[in-house]
C-alpha positions as CSV (number, residue, x, y, z in Angstrom):
1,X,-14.6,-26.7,74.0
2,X,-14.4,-29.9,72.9
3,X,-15.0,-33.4,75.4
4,X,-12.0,-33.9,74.6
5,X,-9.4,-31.7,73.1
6,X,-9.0,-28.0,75.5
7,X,-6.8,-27.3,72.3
8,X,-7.2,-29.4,69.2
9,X,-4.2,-30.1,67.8
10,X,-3.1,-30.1,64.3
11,X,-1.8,-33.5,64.4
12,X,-2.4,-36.5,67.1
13,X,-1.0,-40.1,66.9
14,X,-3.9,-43.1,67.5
15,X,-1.9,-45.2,69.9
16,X,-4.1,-47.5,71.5
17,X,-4.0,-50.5,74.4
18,X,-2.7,-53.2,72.0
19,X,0.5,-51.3,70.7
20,X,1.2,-50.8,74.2
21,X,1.2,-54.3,74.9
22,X,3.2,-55.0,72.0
23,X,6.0,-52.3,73.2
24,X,5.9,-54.0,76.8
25,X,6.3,-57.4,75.3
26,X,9.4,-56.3,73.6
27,X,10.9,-54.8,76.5
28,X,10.5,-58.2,78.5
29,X,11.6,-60.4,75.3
30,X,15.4,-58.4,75.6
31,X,15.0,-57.9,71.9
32,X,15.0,-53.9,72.0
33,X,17.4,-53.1,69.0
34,X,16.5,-54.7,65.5
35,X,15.7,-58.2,66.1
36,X,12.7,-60.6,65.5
37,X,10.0,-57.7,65.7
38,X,11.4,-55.8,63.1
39,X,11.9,-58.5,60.8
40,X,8.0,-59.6,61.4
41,X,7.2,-55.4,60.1
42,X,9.1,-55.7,57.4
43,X,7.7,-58.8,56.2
44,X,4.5,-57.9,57.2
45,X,4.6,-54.0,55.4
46,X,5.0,-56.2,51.8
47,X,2.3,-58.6,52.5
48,X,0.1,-55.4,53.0
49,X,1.3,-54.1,49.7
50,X,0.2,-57.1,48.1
51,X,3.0,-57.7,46.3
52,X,5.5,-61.2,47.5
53,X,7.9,-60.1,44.9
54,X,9.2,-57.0,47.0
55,X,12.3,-56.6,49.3
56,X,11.2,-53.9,52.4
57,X,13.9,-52.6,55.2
58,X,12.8,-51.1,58.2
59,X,14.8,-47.7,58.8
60,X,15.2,-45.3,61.6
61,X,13.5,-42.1,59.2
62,X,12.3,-41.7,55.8
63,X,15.3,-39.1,55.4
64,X,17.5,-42.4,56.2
65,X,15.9,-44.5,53.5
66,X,16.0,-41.9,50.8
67,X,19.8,-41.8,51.5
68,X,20.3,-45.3,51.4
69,X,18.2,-45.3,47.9
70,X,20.4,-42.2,46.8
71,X,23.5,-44.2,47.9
72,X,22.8,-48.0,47.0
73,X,21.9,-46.1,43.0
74,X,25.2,-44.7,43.1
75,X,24.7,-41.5,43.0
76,X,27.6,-39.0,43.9
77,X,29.7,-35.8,42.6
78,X,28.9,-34.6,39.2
79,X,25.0,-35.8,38.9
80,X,22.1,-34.2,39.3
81,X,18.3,-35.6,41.3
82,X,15.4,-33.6,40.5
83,X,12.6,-33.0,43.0
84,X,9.9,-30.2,44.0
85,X,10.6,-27.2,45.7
86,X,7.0,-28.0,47.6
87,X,8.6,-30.4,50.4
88,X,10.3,-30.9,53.5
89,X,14.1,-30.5,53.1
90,X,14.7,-34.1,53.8
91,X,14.1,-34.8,50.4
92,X,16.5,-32.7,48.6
93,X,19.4,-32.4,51.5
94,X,19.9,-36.5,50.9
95,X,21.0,-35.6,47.4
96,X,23.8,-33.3,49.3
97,X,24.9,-35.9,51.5
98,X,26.4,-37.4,48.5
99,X,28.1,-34.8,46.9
100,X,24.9,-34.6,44.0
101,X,23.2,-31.7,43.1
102,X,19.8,-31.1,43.6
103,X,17.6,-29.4,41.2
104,X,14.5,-27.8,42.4
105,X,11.3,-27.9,40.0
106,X,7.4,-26.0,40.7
107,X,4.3,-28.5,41.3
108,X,1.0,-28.7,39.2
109,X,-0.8,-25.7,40.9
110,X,-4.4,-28.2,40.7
111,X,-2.5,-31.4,43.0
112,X,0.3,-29.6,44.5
113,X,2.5,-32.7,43.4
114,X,5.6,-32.2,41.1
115,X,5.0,-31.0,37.7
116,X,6.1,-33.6,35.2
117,X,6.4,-30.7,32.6
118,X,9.0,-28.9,34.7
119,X,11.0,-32.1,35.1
120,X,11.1,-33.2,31.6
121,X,12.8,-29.5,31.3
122,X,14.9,-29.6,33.9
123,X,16.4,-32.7,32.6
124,X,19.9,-32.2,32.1
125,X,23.2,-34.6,30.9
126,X,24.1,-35.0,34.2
127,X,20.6,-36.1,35.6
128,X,20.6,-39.2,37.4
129,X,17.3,-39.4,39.0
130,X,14.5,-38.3,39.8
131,X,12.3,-37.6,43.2
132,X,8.7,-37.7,43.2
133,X,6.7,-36.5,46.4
134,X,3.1,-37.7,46.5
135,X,1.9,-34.7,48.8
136,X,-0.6,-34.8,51.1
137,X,-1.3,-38.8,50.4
138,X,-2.4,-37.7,46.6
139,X,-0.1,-39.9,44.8
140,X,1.5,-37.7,42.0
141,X,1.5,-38.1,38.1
142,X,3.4,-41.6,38.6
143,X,2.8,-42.9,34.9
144,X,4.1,-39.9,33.3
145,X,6.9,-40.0,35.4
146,X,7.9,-43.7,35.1
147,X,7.5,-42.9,31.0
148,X,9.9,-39.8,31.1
149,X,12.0,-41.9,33.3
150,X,12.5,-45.0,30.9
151,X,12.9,-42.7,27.8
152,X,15.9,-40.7,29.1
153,X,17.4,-43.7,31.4
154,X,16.5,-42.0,34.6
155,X,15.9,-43.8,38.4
156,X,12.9,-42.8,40.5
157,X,13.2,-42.9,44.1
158,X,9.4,-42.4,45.2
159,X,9.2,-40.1,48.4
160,X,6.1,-42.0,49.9
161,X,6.3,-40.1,53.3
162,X,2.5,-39.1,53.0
163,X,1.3,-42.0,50.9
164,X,0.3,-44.8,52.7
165,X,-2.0,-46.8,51.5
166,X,-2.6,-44.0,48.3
167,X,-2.6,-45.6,44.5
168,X,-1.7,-44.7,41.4
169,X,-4.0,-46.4,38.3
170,X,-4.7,-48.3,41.2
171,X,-1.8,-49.6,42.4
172,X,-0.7,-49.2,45.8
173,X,2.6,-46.5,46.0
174,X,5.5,-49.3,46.3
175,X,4.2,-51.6,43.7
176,X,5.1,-49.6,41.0
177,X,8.1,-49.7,38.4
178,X,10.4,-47.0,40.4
179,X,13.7,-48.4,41.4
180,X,13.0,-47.6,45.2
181,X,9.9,-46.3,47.5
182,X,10.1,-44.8,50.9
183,X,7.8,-44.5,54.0
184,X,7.7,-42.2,56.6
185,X,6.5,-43.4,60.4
186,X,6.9,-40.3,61.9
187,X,4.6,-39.4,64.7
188,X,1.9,-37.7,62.5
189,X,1.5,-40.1,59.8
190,X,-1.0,-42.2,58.7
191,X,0.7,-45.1,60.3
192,X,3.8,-44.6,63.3
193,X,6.7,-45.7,65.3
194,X,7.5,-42.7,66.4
195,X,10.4,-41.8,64.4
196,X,10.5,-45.1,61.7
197,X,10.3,-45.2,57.9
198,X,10.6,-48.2,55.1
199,X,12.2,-48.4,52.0
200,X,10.7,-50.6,49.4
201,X,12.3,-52.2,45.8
202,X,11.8,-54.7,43.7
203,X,15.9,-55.1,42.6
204,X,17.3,-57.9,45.0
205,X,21.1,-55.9,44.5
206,X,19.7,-52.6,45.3
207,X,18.4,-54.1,48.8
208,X,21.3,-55.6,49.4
209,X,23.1,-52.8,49.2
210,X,20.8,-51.0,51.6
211,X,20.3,-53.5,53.9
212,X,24.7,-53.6,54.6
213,X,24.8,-50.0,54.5
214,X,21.5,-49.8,56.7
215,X,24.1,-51.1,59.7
216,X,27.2,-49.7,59.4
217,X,28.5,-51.8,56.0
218,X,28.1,-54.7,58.0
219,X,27.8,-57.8,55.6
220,X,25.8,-59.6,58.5
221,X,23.2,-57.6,60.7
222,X,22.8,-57.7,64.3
223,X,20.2,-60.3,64.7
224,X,21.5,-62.6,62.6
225,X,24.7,-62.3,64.7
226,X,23.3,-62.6,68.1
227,X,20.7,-65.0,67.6
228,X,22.5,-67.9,66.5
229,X,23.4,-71.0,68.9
230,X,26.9,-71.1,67.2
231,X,30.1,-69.0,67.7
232,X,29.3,-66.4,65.2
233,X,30.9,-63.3,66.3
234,X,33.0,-62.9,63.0
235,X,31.7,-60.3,60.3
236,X,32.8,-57.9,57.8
237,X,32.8,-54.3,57.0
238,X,32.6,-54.3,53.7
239,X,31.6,-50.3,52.9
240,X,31.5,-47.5,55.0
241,X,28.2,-47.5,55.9
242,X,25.2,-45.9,58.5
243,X,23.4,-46.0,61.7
244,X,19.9,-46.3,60.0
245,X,18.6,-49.7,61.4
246,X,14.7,-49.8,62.9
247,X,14.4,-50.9,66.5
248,X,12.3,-53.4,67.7
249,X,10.7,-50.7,69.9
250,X,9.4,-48.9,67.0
251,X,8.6,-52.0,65.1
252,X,6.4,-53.1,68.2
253,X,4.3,-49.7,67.5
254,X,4.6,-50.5,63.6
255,X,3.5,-54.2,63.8
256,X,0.0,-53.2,65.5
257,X,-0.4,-49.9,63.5
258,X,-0.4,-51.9,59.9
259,X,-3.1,-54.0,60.9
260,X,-5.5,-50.4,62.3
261,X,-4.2,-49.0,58.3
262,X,-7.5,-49.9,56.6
263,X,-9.4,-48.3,59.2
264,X,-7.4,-45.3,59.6
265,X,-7.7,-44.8,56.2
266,X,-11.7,-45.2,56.5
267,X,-12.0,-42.4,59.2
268,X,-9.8,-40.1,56.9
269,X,-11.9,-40.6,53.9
270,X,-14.5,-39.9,56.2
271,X,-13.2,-36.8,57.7
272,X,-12.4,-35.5,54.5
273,X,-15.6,-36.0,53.1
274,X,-17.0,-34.1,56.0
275,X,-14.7,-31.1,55.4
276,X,-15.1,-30.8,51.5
277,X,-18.8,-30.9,52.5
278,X,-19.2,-28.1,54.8
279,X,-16.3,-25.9,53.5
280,X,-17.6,-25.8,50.0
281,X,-19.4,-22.7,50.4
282,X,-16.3,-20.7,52.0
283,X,-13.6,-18.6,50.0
284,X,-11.1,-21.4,50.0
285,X,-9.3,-24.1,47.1
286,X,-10.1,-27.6,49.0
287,X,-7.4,-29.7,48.0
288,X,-8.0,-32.1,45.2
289,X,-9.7,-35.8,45.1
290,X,-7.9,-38.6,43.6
291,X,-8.4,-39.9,40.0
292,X,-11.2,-42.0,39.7
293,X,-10.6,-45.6,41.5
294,X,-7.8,-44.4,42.6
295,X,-7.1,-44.0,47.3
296,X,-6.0,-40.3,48.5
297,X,-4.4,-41.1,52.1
298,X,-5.1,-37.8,53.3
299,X,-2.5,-37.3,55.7
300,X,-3.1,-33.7,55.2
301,X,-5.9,-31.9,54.3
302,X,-4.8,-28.7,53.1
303,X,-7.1,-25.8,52.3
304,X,-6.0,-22.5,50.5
305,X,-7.2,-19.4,50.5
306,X,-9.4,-18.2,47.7
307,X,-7.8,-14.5,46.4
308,X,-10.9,-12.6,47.3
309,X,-11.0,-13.9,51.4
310,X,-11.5,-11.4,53.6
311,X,-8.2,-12.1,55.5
312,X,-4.7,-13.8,55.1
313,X,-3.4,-16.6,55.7
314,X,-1.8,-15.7,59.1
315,X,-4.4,-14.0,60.1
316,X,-6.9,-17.2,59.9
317,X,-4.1,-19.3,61.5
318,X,-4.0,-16.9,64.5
319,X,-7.9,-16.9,64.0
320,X,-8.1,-20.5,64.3
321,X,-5.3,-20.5,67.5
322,X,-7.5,-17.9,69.4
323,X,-10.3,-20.6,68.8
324,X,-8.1,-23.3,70.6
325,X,-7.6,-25.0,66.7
326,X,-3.8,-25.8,65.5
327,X,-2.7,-25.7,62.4
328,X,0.0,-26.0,60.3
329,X,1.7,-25.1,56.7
330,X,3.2,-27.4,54.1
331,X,5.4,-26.4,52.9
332,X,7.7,-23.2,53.6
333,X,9.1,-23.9,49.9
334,X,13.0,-25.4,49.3
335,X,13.6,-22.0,47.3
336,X,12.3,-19.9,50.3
337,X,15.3,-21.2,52.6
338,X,18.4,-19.8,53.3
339,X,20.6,-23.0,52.6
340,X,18.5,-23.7,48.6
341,X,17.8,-20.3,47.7
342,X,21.7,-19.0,48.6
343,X,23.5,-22.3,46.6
344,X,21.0,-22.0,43.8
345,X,20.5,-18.4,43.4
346,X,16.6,-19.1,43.4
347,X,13.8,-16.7,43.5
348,X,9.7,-17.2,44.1
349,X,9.4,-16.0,40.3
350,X,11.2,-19.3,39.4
351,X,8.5,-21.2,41.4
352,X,4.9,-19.2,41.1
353,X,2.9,-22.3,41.7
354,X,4.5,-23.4,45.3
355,X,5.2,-19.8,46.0
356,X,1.8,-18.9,45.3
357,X,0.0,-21.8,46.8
358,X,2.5,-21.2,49.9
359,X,1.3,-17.4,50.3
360,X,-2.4,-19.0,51.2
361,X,-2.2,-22.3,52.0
362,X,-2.8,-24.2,55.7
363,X,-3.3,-27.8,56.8
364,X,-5.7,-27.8,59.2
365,X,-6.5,-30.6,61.9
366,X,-7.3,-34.5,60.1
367,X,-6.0,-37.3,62.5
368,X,-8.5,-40.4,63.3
369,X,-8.7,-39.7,67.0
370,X,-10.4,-36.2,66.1
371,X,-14.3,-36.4,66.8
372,X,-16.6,-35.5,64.7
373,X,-17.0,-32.9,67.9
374,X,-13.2,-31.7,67.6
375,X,-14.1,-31.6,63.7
376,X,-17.5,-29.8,64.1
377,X,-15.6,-27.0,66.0
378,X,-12.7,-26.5,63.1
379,X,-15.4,-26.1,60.7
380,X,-17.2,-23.5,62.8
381,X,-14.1,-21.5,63.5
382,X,-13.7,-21.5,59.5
383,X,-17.0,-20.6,59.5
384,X,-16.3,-18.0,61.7
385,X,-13.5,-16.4,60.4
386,X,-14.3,-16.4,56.8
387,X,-18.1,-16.5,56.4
């Protein structure tokens, strides 16, 4: 067994001395809802993306800040959002929320990100937007996207949850033209606050809008409120708004995990380089590199099983348990599940890529506390169980 894992896990967050400190200094400030921390993330997550001209709000999820995009577009009864059926159902139930319909389209079967083909199809009169999910941290066909969008008068709302700090024709995911981006910080990504997201645009009235509905559709927010040295308890409820605001807690953990990115991202390149070099030779579809010049986050690293493998895929995830490995599978597709499948009438033969690449797919373990040790012992249970 490993020095230091008695059972790898799939996922483990790298939370270190310094964002402890940071979390105890918060605690003794009296600051522990949003306040002066949580301003400092947000300000500092755009200075990271390199990119002054760009408005970020600190939310409690990703699923919060992709229905405060939905909402601050206007989108409601009547329209249509198109997404992939290869994702977590927080990215199509926020469509639902609001009254919208969500339409369900297959990925590219090479990147496992939305197929622009199937978009452009699905396009409809009532289609309002559109939601890309870069999967994995491979960033997915953004140009073709933004093209499609600005011919037929469509919004983007980028679902960045596994995309930080990937590019697209290098350009970090949140500098682009879409209307809004949105981070996840949820324990296993490549940067945390335990639960946490951010939502990024460039359109001063879009964040506006989020930022009042962000606290109840509160035309002032909390800090603003309770920091000043004036009688300033009057405000305004202006819209009938959410609980989605980021706590200084979390932004404590945030603040200290933005500055470790670059190196996080460093050990996953590395550990991804390790794995594509000593799985090569085994019956499995490693997942796909990034376009020249362009940065795959690898928040995932998701392997599939190559048709002629001597076993299936649940039988090499209970292969890999009995070895002490954990593992995981993204997705279970949106057309698999009761709720989608039932309201849609939707079958796997509408979706043969996801479908397919759900039959044999796994995520096995990539965090940057893993050793090359805990690594060493994944590939030799692989190794193992398929050689």
């Amino acid at each position: 067994m490993s020095e230091k894992f008695s059972f790898l896990p799939f996922a483990l967050p790298d939370i270190g001395e310094e964002e402890i400190a940071e979390v105890v200094d918060t605690l003794r400030s009296g600051w522990v809802t949003t306040g002066p921390k949580a301003k400092r993330f947000e300000i500092d997550f755009a200075a990271f993306l390199g990119d002054s001209a760009l408005h970020c709000m600190g939310v409690n999820s990703a699923t919060a800040g992709l229905h405060l995009a939905l909402e601050a577009l206007g989108i409601g009864p009547g329209d249509e959002v198109i997404t992939t059926t290869h994702t977590f159902t927080a990215t199509a139930e926020v469509v639902r929320y609001l009254g919208a319909d969500t339409v369900l389209v297959d990925i590219d079967p090479a990147t496992l990100c939305i197929d622009v083909s199937a978009v452009e199809a699905a396009i409809t009169r009532r289609t309002k937007a559109i939601i890309p999910v870069h999967f994995a941290g491979l960033a997915a066909d953004m140009k073709s996207l933004l093209a499609i969008a600005e011919s037929r008068g469509l919004k983007i709302v980028e679902d960045a949850a596994h995309a930080l700090p990937a590019t697209s024709d290098g350009r970090v995911i949140g500098t682009l033209e879409s209307d809004i981006t949105v981070f996840s910080f949820y324990a296993n990504k490549t940067i945390t606050t335990g639960e946490g997201g951010m939502v990024v645009t460039r359109d001063r009235a879009l964040a506006e809008r989020m930022k009042v509905m962000r606290q109840h559709g509160i035309n002032r927010d909390a800090f603003d409120r309770f920091q000043s040295r004036t009688p300033a308890w009057y405000y305004e409820v202006i819209a009938p708004g959410f609980k989605y605001n980021l706590t200084d807690i979390a932004a404590a953990i945030g603040l200290v995990q933005l500055t470790k990115l670059r190196r996080f991202l460093q050990r996953r390149e590395y550990l991804a380089a390790r794995y594509h070099e000593a799985l090569r030779s085994l019956p499995l579809i490693l997942p796909a590199d990034p376009p020249s010049g362009d940065v795959h986050a690898w928040h995932l690293y998701v392997v599939r099983l190559a048709p002629f493998a001597k076993t299936t895929r649940d039988g090499l995830i209970q292969a890999l348990s009995d070895s002490g490995i954990g593992t995981s599978v993204h997705y279970i597709p949106l057309h698999r599940q009761p709720y989608w499948r039932d309201r849609y009438q939707l079958s796997p033969e509408m979706f043969p890529h996801s479908d397919a690449a759900y039959q044999s797919m796994l995520s096995i373990p990539l965090f940057t506390a893993m050793t090359d040790g805990d690594q060493d012992r994944v590939i030799a249970a692989l190794h193992e169980a398929l050689g």
